[in-house]
Structure formats: structure tokens, C-alpha cells
C-alpha positions as CSV (number, residue, x, y, z in Angstrom):
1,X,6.8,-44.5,221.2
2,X,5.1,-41.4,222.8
3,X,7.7,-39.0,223.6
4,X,5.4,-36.0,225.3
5,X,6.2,-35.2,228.9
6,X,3.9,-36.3,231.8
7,X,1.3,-34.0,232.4
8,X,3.0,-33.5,236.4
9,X,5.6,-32.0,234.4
10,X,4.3,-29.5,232.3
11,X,4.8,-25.5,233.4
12,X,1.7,-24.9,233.7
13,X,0.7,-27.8,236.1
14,X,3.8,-26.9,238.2
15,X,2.8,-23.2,238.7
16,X,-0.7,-24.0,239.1
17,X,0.4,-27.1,241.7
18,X,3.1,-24.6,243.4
19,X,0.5,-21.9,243.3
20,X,-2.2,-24.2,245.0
21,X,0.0,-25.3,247.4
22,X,1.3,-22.1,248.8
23,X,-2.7,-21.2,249.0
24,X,-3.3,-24.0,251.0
25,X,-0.7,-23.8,253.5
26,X,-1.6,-20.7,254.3
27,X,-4.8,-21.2,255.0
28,X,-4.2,-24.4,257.0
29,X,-1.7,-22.2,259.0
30,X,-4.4,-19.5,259.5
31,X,-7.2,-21.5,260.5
32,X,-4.5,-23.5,263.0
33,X,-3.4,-19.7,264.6
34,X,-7.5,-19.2,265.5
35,X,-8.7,-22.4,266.7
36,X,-4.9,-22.8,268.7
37,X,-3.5,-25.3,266.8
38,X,-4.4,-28.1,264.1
39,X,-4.4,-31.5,264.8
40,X,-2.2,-32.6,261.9
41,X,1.1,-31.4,263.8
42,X,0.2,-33.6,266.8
43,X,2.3,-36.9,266.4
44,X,0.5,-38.9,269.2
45,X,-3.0,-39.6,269.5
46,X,-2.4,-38.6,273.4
47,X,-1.4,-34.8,272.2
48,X,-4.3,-34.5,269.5
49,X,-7.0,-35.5,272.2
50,X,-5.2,-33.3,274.8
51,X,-5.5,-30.8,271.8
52,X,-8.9,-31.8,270.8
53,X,-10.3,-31.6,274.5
54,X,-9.2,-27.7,274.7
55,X,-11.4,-26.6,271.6
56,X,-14.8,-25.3,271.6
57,X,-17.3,-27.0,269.6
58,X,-17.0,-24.0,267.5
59,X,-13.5,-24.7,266.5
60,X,-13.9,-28.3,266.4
61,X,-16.1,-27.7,263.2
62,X,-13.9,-25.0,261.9
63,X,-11.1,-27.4,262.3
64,X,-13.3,-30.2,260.8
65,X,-14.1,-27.9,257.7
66,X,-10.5,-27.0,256.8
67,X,-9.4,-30.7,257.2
68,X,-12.5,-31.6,254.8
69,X,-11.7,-28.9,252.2
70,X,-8.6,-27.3,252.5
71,X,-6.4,-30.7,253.9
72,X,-8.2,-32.4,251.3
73,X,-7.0,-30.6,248.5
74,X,-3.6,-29.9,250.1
75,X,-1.8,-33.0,249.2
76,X,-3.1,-33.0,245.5
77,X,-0.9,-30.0,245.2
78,X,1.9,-30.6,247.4
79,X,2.1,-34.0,245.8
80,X,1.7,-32.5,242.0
81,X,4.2,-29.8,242.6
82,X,7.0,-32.4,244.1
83,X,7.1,-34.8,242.2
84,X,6.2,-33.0,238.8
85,X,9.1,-30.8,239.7
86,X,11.6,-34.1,240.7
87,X,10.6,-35.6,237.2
88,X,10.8,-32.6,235.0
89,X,14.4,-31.9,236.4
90,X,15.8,-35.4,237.2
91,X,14.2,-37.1,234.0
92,X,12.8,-41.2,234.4
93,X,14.9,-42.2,237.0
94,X,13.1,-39.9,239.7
95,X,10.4,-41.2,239.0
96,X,10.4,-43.0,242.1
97,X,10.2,-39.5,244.2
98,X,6.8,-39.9,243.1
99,X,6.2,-43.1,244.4
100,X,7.4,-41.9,248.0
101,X,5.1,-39.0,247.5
102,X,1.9,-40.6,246.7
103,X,2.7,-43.0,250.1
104,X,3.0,-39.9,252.0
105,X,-0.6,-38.6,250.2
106,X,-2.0,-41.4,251.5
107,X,-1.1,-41.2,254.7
108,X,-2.2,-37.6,255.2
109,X,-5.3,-38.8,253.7
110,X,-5.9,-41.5,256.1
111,X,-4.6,-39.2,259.3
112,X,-7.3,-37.0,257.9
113,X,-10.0,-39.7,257.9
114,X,-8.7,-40.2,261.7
115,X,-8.9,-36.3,262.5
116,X,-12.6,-35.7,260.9
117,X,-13.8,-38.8,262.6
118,X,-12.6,-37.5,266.1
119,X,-13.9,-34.0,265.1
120,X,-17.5,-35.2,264.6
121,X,-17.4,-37.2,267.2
122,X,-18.1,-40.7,265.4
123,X,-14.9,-42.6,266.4
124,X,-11.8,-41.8,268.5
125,X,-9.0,-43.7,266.3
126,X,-6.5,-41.0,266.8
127,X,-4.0,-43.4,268.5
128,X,-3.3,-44.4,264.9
129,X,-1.6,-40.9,264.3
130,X,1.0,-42.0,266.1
131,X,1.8,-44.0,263.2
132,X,0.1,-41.7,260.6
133,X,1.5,-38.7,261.3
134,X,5.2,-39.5,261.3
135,X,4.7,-41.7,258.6
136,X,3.1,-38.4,256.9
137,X,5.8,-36.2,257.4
138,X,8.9,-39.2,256.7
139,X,7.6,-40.2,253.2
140,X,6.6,-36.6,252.1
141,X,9.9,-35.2,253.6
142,X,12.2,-38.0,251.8
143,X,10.4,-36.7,248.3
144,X,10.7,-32.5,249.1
145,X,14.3,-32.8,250.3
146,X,15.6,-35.3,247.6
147,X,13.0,-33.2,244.9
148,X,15.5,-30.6,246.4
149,X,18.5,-32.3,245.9
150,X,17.5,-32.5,242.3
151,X,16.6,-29.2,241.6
152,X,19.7,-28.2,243.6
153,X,21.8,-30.4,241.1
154,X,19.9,-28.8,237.9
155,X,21.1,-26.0,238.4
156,X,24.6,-26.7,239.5
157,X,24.7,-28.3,235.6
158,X,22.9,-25.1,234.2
159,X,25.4,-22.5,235.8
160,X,28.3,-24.5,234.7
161,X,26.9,-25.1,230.9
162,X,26.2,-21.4,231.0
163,X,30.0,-20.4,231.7
């Protein structure tokens, strides 16, 4: 039986994920501070066309281009970091953090599907993020705060083992 860890797991991976992720929200962030908001924090389709209809064409393709690349990458290493992390510290039997996880990758990746479709002007399906984007931020919060829990535990058991 193979005994190596899951790649997810591995140091390097987890810096690399954590590293890419902290990237990524910040550029997400920034881009959202000069186009005056991002439509991934709108939970209704109502509030990201209300949203939608105050940008400039200038910012719609800004806001298209940061879904596209940055958005697109952003759940790779959200979704690495947490569940890589949950696994490395809660062994097999977390393994189901990552199932939860990759639901809530999917989700951001249709609600971004949604949003670029709306951006470009093709197709207005953004009453689906009423759906989407809670669904996004349920499944993805479950796995953080429960990757938390773990970590939180980890070291409870190293502190005392250290005494």
C-alpha cells in the first residue's frame, strides 16, 4: 500500500496554495475598490445588475478581466490551501472538508460563468446568483471554519504534548 501523503498536503503546495491565495485576494479586492465594487459579493441577481448598470464600459471589461484571470485562478488556491491544510492536520477522516470545498469551487466557477456572460454582454443569467452566490460562500465557509476547527485542535494536542 502506498503510504506518501497527498500532494494537497505537502509544505510546499500549502505555502505555494496560501501564498497564491493571499495574491489573489488582493488583487480581486483592488480591482473591486476601482471599478466600485465586484460582482461576486452581490447575492441577488437584482443587486449585481443594479451593480452592473453603474459601471462604465471601461470597468465592465476590467471587471470581466479579473473574473477571467484572477477569479479563475482564485479557487484553485483557496481550495488547495483549505483542504490540503484540513487533511495534513486532521489525517483521512477530513477528507470530506475537501469534498465541501470542491462544491464550493464549483460554484464560484459557475457564478463566474454567470458574471462574464453579463459582462460581455452575451446573456443576463445573473438571477441564478441568487443561488450561486450563497451557495459559494455556504460550502466554502463550512470547509475554512471547520479546516479551522482542525487546525485549532492541532495545536491544542501539540501545546499539550509539548508540556
Amino acid at each position: 500500500m502506498d503510504q506518501r501523503k497527498p500532494w494537497l498536503t505537502r509544505t510546499s503546495v500549502l505555502l505555494a496554495s496560501f501564498a497564491a491565495m493571499v495574491l489573489l485576494m488582493s488583487a480581486l479586492r483592488q480591482t473591486g475598490e476601482v471599478i466600485g465594487g465586484m460582482l461576486d459579493l452581490q447575492f441577488t441577481g437584482e443587486a449585481s445588475r443594479a451593480l452592473l448598470a453603474r459601471m462604465t464600459e471601461q470597468q465592465r471589461d476590467l471587471h470581466a478581466h479579473a473574473t477571467a484571470f484572477y477569479d479563475s485562478l482564485y479557487p484553485l488556491a483557496y481550495g488547495a490551501f483549505f483542504s490540503g491544510l484540513a487533511i495534513r492536520l486532521g489525517g483521512r477522516q477530513a477528507r470530506w472538508i475537501a469534498m465541501v470545498m470542491l462544491a464550493g469551487m464549483v460554484a464560484d466557477y459557475a457564478e463566474n460563468v454567470v458574471q462574464l456572460l453579463a459582462l460581455s454582454g452575451w446573456a443576463d443569467m445573473l438571477a441564478v446568483k441568487t443561488l450561486l452566490t450563497p451557495l459559494k460562500f455556504g460550502l466554502t465557509g463550512v470547509a475554512v471554519a471547520s479546516t479551522v476547527v482542525i487546525a485549532a485542535r492541532a495545536a491544542l494536542r501539540y501545546l499539550r504534548a509539548s508540556k
